[in-house]
C-alpha positions in Angstrom: -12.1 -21.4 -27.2 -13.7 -22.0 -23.6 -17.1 -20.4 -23.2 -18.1 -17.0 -21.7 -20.1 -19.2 -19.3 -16.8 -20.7 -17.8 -15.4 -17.7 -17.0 -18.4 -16.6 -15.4 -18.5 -19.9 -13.0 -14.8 -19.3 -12.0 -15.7 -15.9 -11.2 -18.1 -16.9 -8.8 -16.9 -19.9 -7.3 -13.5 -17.9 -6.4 -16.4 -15.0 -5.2 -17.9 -18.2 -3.1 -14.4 -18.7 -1.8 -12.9 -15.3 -0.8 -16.5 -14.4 0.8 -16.0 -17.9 2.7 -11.9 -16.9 3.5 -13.4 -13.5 4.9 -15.4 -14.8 7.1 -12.6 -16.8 8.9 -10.0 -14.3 8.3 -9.1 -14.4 11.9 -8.1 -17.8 12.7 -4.7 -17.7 11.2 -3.9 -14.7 13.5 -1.2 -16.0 15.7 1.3 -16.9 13.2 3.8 -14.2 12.1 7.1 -14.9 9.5 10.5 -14.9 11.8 11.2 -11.3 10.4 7.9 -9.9 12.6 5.4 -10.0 9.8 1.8 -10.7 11.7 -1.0 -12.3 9.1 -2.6 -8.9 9.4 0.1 -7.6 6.8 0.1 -10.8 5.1 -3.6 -10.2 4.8 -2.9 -7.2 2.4 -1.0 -9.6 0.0 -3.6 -12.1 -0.2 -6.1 -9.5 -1.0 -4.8 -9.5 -4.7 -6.1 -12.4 -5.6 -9.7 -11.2 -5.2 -8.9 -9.8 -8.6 -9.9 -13.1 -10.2 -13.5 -12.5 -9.6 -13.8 -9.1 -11.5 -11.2 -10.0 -13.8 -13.0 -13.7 -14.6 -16.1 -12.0 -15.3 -14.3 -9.1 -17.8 -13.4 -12.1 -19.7 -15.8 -14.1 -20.1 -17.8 -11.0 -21.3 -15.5 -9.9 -23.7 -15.3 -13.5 -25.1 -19.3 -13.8 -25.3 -19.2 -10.0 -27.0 -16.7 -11.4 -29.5 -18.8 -14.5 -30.4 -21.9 -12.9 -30.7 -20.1 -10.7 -32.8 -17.5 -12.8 -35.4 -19.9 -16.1 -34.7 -21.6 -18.3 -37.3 -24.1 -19.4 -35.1 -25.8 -17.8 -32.0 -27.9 -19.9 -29.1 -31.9 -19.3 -29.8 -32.0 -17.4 -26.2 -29.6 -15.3 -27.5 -32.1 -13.7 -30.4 -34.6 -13.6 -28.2 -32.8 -11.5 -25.6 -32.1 -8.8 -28.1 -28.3 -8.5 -29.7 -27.9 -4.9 -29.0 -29.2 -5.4 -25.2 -26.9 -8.6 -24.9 -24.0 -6.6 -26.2 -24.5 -3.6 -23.7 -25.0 -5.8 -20.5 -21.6 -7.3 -21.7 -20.2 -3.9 -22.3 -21.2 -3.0 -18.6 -19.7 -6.4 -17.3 -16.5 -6.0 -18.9 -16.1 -2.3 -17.6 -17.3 -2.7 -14.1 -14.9 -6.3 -14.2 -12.0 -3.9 -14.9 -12.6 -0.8 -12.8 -13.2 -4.0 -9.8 -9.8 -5.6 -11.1 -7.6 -1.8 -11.3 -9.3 -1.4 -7.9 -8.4 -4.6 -6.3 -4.5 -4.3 -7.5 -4.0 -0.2 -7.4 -6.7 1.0 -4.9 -6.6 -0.9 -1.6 -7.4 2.0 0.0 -10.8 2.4 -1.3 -12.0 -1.1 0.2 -15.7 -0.2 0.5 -16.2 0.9 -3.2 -13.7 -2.1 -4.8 -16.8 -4.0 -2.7 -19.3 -2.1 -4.3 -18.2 -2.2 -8.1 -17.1 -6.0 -7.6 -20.8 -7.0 -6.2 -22.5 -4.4 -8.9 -21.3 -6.9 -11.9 -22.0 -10.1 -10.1 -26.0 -10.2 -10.6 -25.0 -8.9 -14.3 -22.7 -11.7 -14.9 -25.6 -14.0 -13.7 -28.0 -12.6 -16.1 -25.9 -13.2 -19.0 -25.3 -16.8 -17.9 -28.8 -17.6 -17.4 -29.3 -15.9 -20.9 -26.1 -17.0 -23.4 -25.1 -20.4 -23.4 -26.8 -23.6 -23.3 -29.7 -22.9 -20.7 -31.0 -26.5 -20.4 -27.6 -27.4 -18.6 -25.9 -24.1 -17.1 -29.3 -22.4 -15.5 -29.2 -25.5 -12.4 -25.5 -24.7 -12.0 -25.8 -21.4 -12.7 -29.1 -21.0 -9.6 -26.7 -23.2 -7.3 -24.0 -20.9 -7.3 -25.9 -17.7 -7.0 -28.2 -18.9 -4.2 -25.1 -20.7 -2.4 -23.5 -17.2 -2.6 -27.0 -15.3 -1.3 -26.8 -17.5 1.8 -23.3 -16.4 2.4 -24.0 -12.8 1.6 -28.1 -12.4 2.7 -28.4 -9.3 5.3 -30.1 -10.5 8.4 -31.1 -7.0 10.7 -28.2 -8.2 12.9 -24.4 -7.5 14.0 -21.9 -9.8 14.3 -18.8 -9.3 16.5 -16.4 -11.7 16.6 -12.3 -12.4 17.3 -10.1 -10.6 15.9 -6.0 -10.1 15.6 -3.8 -8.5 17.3 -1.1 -5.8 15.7 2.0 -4.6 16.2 2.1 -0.8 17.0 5.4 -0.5 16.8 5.5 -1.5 12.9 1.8 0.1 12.2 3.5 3.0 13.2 6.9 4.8 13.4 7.5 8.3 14.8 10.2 10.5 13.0 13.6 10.0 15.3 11.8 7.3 17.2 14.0 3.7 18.0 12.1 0.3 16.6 10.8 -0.2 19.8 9.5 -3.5 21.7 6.3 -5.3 21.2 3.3 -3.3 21.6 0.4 -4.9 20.5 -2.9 -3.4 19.9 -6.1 -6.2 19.2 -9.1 -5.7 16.7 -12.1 -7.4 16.8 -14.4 -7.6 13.4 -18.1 -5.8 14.0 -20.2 -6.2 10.8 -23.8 -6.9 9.7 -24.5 -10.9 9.8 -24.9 -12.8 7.2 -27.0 -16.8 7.6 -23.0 -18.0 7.6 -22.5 -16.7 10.6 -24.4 -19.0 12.8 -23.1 -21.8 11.5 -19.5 -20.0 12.4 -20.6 -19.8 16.0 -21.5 -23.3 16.4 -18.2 -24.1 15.6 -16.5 -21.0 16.9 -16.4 -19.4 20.4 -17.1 -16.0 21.4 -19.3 -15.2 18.2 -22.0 -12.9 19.4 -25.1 -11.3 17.5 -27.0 -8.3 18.2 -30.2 -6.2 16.8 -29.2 -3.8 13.9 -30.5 -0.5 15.9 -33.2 1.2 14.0 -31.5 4.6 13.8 -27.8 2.8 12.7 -26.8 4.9 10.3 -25.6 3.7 6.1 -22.5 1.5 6.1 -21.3 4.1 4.2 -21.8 6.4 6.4 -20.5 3.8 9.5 -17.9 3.3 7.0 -16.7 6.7 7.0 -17.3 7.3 10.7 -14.6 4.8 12.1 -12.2 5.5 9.4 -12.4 9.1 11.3 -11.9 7.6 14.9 -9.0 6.0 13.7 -7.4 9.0 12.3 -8.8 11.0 15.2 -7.0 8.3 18.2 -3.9 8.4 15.6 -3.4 11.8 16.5 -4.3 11.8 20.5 -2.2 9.1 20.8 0.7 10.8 18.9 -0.1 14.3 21.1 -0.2 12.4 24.6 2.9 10.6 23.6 5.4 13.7 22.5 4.3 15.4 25.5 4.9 12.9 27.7 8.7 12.6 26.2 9.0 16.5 26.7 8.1 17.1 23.0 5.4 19.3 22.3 2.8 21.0 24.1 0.2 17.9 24.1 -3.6 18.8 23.3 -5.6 21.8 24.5 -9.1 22.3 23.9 -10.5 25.0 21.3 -13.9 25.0 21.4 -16.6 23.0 20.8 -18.0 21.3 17.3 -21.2 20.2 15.6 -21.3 16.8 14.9 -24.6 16.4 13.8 -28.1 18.6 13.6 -30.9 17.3 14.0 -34.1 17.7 11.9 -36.9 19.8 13.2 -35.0 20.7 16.0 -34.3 24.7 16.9 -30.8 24.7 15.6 -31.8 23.0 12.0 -31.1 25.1 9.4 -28.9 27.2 11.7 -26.0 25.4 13.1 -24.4 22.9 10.3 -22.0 19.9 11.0 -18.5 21.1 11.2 -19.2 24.2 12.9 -17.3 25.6 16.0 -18.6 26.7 18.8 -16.8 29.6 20.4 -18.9 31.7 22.6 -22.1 31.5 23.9 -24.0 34.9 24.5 -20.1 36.3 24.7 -18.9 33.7 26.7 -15.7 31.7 25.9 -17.0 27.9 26.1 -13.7 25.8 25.3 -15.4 22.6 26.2 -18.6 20.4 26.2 -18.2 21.0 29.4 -18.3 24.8 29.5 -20.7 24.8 27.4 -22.9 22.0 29.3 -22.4 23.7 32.4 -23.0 27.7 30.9 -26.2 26.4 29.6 -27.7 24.7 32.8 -26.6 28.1 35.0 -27.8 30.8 32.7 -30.4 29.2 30.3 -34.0 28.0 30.6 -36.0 26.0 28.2 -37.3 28.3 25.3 -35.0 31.3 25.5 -32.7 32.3 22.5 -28.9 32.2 22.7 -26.4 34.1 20.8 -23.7 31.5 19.2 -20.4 32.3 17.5 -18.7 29.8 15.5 -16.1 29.3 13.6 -17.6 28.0 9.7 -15.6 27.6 6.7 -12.4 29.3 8.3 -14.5 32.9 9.1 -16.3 33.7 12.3 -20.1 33.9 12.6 -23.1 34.5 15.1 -26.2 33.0 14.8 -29.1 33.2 17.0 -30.8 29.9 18.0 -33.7 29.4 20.3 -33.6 26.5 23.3 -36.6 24.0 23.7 -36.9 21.4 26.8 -35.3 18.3 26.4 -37.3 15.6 26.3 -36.4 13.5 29.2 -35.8 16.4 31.7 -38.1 19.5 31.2 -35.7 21.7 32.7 -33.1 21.3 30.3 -32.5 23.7 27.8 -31.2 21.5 24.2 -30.4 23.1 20.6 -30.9 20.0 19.2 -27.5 19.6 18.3 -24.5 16.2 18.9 -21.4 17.2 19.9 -18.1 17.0 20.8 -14.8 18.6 22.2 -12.7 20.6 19.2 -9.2 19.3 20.5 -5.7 21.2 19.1 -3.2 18.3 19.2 0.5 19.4 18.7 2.5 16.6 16.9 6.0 18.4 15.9 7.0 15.6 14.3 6.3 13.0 11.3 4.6 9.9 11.7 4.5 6.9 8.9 1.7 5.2 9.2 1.0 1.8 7.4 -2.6 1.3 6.1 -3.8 -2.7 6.7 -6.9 -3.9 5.0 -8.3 -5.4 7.9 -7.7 -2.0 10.5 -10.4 -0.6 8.7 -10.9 1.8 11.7 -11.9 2.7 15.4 -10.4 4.1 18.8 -9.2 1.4 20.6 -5.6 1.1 19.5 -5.2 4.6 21.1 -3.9 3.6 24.6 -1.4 1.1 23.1 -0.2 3.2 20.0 0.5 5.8 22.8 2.6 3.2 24.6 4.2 2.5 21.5 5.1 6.2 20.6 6.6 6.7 24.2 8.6 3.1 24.0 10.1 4.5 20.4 11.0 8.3 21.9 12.7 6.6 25.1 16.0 5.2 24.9 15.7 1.7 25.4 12.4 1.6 25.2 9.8 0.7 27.9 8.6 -3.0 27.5 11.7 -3.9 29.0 11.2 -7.6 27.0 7.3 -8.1 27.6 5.6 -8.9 24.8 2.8 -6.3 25.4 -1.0 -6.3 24.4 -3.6 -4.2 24.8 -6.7 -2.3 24.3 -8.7 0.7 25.2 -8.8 4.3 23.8 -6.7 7.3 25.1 -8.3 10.4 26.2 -6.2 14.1 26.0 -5.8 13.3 30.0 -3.9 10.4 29.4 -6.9 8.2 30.4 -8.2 4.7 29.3 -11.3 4.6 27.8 -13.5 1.9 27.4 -14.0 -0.1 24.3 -16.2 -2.9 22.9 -15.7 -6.8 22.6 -13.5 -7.2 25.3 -14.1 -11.0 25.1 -13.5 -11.5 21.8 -10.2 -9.4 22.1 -9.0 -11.0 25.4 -9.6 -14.3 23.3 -7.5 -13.6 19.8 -5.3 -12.1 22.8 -4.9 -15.3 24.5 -4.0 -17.1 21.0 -1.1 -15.5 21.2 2.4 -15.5 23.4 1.5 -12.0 24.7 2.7 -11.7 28.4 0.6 -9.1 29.5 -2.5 -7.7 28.4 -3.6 -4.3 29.4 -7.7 -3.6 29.7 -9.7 -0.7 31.2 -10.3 -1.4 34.2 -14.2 -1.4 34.3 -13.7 -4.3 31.8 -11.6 -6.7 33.7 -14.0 -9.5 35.0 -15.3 -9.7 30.7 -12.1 -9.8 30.1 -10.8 -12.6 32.9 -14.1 -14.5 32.1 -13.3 -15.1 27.8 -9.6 -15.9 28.9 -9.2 -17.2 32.5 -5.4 -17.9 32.2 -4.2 -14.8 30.3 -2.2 -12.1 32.4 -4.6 -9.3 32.4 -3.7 -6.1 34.1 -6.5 -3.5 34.9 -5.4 0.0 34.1 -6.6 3.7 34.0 -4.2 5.6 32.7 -0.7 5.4 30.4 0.9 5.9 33.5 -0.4 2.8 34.9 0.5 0.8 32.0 4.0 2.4 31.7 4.4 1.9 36.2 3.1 -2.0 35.6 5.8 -2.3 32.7 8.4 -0.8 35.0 8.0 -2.9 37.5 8.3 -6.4 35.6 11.1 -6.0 33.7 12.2 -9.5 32.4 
């Protein structure tokens, strides 16, 4: 029978591997099967075999639980660390190792916490190592391993963004009594915190680049959640803009205005809460961050009280909330509030969605997954044979917005056979300058992208 100890080092030398594989997830990119499949699916298959690690470390506590408890003869360290503790910290290996194993093969979804509960029974696998069997020749191993996988892992106060890959809209997506559609390719870009490895990536690597952690960057939880929620949110613009724009639908209108975020100390804490919908101001219908921008600059000054009526919790309710001067300009009357456009976006139809591991989230797909939902609604399609890429958000207007790491996406871009690639056109010189022979056409607006594809039909 193999020790518990062996299953331990398999479970972190494949850890050691898949953290490694991560970090250079990208460079596969361009290659797809003949039937279409980009390595972003592919990615989603090769995500199983992170099960190893959690699944390693279940057994090798189970075996060390059943030794210590049907064995004839038990290591001195082991009497000395207590049986009863040595059997719990087993017991809590083995069932974070299968919660991290069901969650690996049955909860893809839930990629942050499968993270979590993986990396919460690593330093307890470790322990049991450096504790169990034959110290005098595991513990060096055992240290080389767990400090080779702290430089990998190590936060350093910085961001890393580097290349991405690109993915095909057209199968991320499919609108109910849509065609297939050409190729429309959106392109993602990885933004994390850095780890040591990282540099040594960008030495051998272009277009890695590093920035300052900003001091009031919120929880990667909490980051976690936010661009899961801009992807959902540019999901459904895009789908809006589209079905109007094939004479489905009446698009997106604005209804009101919501609280994103309070903040503390400020006049409106403990009276306006996240979620909340702005409605009227002092009576007045404000629709808009505009309207409500421009209602308090005519008719408010700094210290006066406004009447707001929101809409909470599916009932209406006014509250009153003083103003106080802005910080930067005195004259400006502030609540103290972040917020944003409530938008009603009418999608009369179904959408299938495919979830990929590595779209964790963001806006900018949102131009191109609009250009993929109009090529699917018109017969024939509108890519008339280019093979389309692109980036930028969509507004309700049926504007281009600007996005971040153009570089890095005009380079995984450029990997690629992609005739045209479609950027915002404040970002075309970034763009030109990270891949000087890629076709890159500036752009606005869908229309732009839609009259450029009209045009040069192959």
């Amino acid at each position: 029978m193999r020790k518990p100890t062996w299953y331990y080092t398999i479970g972190l030398a494949v850890a050691i591997a898949c953290v490694a594989a991560s970090e250079l997830i990208w460079l596969p990119a361009p290659w797809r099967t003949d039937s279409g499949m980009q390595w972003i699916e592919m990615i989603d298959r090769l995500f199983y075999a992170v099960a190893l690690v959690p699944l390693c470390w279940t057994a090798g506590a189970v075996l060390g639980w059943r030794k210590q408890q049907y064995g004839n003869r038990f290591p001195e360290t082991e009497r000395r660390f207590g049986s009863l503790l040595l059997q719990a910290l087993r017991a809590i290996i083995a069932a974070l190792g299968l919660i991290g194993t069901c969650m690996v093969l049955f909860e893809q979804a839930k990629l942050f916490w499968t993270i979590g509960i993986i990396a919460a029974a690593a330093p307890l696998a470790v322990m049991d190592m450096l504790f169990s069997e034959a110290p005098k020749r595991s513990v060096p191993v055992t240290l080389a391993a767990v400090l080779l996988l702290l430089s990998l892992l190590c936060p350093t106060g910085y961001l890393v963004i580097y290349p991405g890959m690109t993915l095909d809209l057209n199968r991320y997506a499919h609108m109910e009594g849509g065609a297939g559609g050409g190729a429309v390719n959106g392109v993602l870009v990885f933004e994390r915190p850095a780890v040591p490895a990282d540099w040594l990536y960008a030495s051998l690597f272009p277009l890695y680049s590093f920035e300052k952690i900003p001091e009031n960057e919120p929880p990667l939880a909490e980051s976690y959640t936010q661009v899961v929620m801009m992807k959902t949110d540019a999901n459904a613009v895009a789908a809006a803009v589209a079905l109007q724009k094939a004479g489905i639908g009446e698009g997106i209108t604005e209804n009101g205005v919501r609280v994103i975020a309070v903040m503390k100390d400020m006049p409106a804490d403990q009276r306006l809460h996240a979620g909340d919908i702005i409605e009227k101001l002092n009576g007045r219908d404000v629709r808009s961050v505009e309207d409500m921008t421009a209602y308090m600059a005519e008719s408010v000054k700094p210290g006066q009280s406004v009447d707001v009526t929101v809409r909470r919790a599916g009932s209406m309710a006014q509250v009153t909330v003083r103003t106080e001067a802005a910080a930067d300009q005195p004259e400006r009357p502030v609540f103290g509030i972040s917020v944003q456009t409530e938008l009603h976006m009418d999608i009369p139809r179904a959408i299938d969605y495919q979830r990929y591991m590595a779209h964790i989230g963001g806006p900018s797909h949102g131009a191109m997954l609009t250009l993929a939902f109009i090529d699917q609604l018109t017969p024939g399609g509108v890519t008339y044979g280019n093979i389309t890429a692109g980036t930028g958000t969509i507004e309700a207007d049926g504007s281009i917005g600007l996005i971040g790491g153009i570089k890095q996406k005009a380079y995984a871009v450029s990997r690629t056979d992609a005739d045209v690639f479609f950027v915002p056109a404040a970002l075309e010189q970034a763009a030109r300058s990270a891949a000087p022979l890629l076709n890159i056409v500036p752009v606005q607006t869908i229309d732009d992208v839609l009259l450029w594809l009209a045009q040069h039909k192959k």
